[in-house]
C-alpha positions as CSV (number, residue, x, y, z in Angstrom):
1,X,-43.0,-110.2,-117.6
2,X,-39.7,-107.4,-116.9
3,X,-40.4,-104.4,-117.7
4,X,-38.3,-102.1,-119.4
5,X,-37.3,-99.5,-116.2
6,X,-36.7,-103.0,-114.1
7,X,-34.2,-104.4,-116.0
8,X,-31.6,-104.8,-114.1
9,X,-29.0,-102.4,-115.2
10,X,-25.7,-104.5,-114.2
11,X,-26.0,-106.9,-116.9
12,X,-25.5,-104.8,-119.4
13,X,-22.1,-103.5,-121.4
14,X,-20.8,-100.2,-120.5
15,X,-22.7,-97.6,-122.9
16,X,-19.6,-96.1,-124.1
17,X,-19.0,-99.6,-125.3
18,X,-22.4,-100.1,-127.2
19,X,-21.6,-96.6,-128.7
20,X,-18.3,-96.8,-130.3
21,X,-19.5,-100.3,-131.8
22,X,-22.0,-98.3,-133.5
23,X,-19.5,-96.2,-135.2
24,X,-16.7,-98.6,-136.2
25,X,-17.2,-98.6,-139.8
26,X,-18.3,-94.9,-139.3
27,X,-14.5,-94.4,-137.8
28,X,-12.8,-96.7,-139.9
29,X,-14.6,-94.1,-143.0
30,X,-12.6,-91.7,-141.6
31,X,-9.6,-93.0,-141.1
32,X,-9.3,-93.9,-144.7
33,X,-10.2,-90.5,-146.1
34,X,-7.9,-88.9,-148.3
35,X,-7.8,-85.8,-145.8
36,X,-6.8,-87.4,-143.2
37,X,-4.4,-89.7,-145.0
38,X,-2.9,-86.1,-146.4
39,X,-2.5,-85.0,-143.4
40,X,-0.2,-88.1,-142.3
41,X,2.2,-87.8,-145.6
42,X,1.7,-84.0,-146.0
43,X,0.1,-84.1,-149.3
44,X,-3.2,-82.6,-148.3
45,X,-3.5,-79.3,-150.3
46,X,-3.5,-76.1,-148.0
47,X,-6.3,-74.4,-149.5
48,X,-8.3,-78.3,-148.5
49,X,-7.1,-77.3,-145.2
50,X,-7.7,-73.6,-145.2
51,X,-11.5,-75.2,-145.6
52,X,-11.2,-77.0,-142.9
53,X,-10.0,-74.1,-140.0
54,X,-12.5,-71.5,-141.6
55,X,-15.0,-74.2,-141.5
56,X,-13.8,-75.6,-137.9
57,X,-14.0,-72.1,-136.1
58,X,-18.0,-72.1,-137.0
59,X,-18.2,-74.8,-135.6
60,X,-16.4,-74.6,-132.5
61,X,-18.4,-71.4,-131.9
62,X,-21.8,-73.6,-131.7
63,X,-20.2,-76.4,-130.2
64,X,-19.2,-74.2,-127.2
65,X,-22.7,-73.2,-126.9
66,X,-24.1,-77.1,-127.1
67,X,-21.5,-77.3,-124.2
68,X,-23.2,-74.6,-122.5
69,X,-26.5,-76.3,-122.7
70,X,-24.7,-79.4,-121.2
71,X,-23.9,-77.5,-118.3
72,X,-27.2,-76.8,-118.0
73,X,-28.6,-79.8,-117.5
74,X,-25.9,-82.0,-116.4
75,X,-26.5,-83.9,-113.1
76,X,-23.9,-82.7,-110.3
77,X,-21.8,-79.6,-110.0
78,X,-18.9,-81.2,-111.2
79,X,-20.4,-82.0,-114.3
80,X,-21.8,-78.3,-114.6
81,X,-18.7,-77.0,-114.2
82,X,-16.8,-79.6,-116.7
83,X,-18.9,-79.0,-119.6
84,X,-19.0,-74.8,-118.5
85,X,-15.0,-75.2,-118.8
86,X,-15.2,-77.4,-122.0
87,X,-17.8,-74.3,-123.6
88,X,-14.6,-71.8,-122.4
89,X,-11.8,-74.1,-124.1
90,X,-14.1,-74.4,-127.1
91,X,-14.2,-71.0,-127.3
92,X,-10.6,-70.4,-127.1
93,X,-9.2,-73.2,-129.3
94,X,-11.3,-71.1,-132.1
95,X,-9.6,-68.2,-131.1
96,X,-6.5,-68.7,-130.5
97,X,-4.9,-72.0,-132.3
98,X,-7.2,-71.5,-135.7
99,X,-6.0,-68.1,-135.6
100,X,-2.6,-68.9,-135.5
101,X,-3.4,-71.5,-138.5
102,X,-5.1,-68.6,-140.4
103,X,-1.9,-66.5,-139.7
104,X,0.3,-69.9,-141.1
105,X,-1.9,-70.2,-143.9
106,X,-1.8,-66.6,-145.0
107,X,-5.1,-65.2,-143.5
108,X,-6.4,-63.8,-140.6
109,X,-9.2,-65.2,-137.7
110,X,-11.2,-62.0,-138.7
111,X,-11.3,-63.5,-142.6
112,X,-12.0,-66.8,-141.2
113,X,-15.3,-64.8,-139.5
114,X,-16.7,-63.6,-142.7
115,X,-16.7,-66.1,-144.4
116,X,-19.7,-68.1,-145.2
117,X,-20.9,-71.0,-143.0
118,X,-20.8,-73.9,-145.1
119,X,-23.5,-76.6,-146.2
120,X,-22.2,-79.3,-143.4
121,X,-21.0,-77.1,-141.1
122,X,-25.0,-75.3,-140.9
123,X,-26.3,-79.0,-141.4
124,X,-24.1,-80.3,-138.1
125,X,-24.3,-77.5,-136.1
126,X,-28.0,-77.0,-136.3
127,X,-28.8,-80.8,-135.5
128,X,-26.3,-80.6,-132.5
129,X,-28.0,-77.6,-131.0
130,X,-31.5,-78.9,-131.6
131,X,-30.6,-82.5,-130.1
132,X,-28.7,-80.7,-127.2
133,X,-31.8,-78.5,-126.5
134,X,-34.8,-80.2,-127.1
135,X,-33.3,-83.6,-125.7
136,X,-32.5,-85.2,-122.4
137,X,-29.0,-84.8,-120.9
138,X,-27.8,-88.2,-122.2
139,X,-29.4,-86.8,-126.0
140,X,-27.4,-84.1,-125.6
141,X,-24.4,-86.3,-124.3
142,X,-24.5,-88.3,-127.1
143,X,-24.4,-85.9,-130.0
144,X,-21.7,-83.8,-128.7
145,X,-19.6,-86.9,-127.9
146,X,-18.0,-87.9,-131.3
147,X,-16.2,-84.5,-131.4
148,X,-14.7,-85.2,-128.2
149,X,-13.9,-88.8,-128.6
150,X,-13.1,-89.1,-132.6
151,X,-11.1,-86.6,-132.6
152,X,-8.8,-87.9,-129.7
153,X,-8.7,-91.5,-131.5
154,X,-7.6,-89.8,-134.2
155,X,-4.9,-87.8,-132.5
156,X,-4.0,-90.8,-131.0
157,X,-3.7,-92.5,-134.2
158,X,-1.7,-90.4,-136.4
159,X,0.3,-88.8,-133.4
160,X,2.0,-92.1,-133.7
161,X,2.8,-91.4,-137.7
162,X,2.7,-87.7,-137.5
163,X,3.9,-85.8,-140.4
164,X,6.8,-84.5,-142.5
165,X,4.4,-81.1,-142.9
166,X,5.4,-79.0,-139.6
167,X,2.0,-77.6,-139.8
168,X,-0.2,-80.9,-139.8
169,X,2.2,-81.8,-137.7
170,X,1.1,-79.1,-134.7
171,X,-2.6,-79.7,-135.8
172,X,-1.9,-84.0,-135.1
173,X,0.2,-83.0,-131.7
174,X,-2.9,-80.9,-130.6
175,X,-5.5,-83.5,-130.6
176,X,-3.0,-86.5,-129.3
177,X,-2.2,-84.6,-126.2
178,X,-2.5,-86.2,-123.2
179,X,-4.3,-83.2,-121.9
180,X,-7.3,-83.3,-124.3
181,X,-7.1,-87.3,-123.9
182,X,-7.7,-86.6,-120.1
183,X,-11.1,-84.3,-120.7
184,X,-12.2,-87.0,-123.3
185,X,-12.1,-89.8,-121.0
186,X,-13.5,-88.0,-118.4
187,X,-16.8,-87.1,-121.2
188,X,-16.5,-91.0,-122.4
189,X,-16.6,-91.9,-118.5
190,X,-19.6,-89.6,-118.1
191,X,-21.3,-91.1,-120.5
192,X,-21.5,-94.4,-118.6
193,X,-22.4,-93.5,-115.8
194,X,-25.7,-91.8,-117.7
195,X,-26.3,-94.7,-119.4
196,X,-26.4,-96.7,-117.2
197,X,-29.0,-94.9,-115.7
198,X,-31.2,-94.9,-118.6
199,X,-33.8,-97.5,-119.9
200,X,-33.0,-99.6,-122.7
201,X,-34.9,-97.3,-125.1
202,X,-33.1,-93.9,-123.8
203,X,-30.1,-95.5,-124.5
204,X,-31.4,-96.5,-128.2
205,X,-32.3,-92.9,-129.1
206,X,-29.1,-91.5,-127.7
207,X,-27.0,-94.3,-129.9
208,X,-28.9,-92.9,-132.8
209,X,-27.7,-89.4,-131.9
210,X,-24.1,-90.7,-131.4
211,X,-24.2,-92.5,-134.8
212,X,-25.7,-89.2,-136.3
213,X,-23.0,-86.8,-135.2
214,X,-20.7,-89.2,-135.6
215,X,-21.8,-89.5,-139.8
216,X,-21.8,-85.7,-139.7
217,X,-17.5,-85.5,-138.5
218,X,-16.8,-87.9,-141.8
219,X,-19.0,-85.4,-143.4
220,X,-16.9,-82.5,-142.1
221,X,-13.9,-83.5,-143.2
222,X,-14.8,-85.0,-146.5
223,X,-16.3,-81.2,-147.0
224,X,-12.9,-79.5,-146.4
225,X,-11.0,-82.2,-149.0
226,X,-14.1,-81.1,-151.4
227,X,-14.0,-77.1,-151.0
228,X,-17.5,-77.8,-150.3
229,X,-19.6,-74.4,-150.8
230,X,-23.3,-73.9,-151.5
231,X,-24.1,-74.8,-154.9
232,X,-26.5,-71.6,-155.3
């Protein structure tokens, strides 16, 4: 009878693979949603996605510390000092480009500071950070990927429709870069490279992490098209 650990890992798919198979409906959700549709044909109100940079620059602010914690723990040196420069770029996408969308959209990044972390935002950001820190490396892997990868098959996607609004227009031209496209790969290559060095049942609870996060970005954006705000 094979055990679990001696399964021999060649036969199986990539991870990455297994992964984004998970989330195909999940992506396809997303896709279809009226936010991101608005964004293509320039209908999408701004105050939907005033929501969305306030609500974005939260979460960036976590994500660059879930980064930080896959520094931490990652394998080699050039993985530490990947995710380290990922945290950093993080970091300064919140700073800098949603504070030039504030300025576009009439505000300022120190409004977008005060005001309140929404429902999905708090939900997202503390399962990320909890996953990231109380989980393995490939845990933590997992839940942070969607952010990475979604959003650069999403750039991909509408970079090829873009937008008659100049200012969706710079937010679809920022995510279909072939900069970002180059980190993501380099995360999605990561990723099989732990997996495959993980037993069948590490790679199970990691998918479920994947699918997770990956339930919480539809949720993010369907939160920005709803003005979302805590109901008490």
């Amino acid at each position: 009878m094979t055990s679990e650990s001696t399964v021999p890992h060649a036969i199986r798919r990539p991870f990455s693979e297994e992964l984004w198979d998970a989330i195909v409906p999940t992506y396809k959700a997303i896709l279809e949603h009226p936010f991101i549709t608005g964004l293509v044909d320039g209908t999408l109100p701004r105050d939907a996605f005033r929501h969305f940079v306030v609500q974005d620059s939260h979460y960036l602010r976590d994500y660059a510390r879930a980064l930080a914690l896959c520094a931490a723990k990652a394998p080699t040196e050039d993985d530490v000092r990947a995710f380290a420069s990922d945290a950093v770029g993080a970091i300064a996408a919140e700073q800098d480009m949603h504070g030039a969308f504030m300025a576009d959209l009439g505000g300022s990044a120190e409004q977008a500071a005060a005001a309140p972390v929404g429902p999905t935002t708090r939900a997202y950001t503390s399962y990320l950070l909890a996953t990231v820190y109380g989980g393995s490396f490939l845990d933590g892997l997992a839940a942070v990927l969607p952010c990475y990868w979604i959003y650069a098959r999403v750039g991909e996607e509408l970079l090829e429709r873009s937008s008659p609004d100049p200012l969706y227009r710079r937010w679809i031209a920022a995510y279909g870069d072939e900069a970002f496209q180059s980190v993501v790969r380099r995360v999605v290559a990561l990723t099989d490279r732990a997996g495959d060095e993980a037993t069948d049942g590490q790679r199970s609870r990691a998918r479920d992490h994947f699918v997770t996060t990956s339930r919480y970005e539809w949720m993010f954006w369907d939160a920005a098209w709803r003005r979302e705000a805590w109901p008490v």
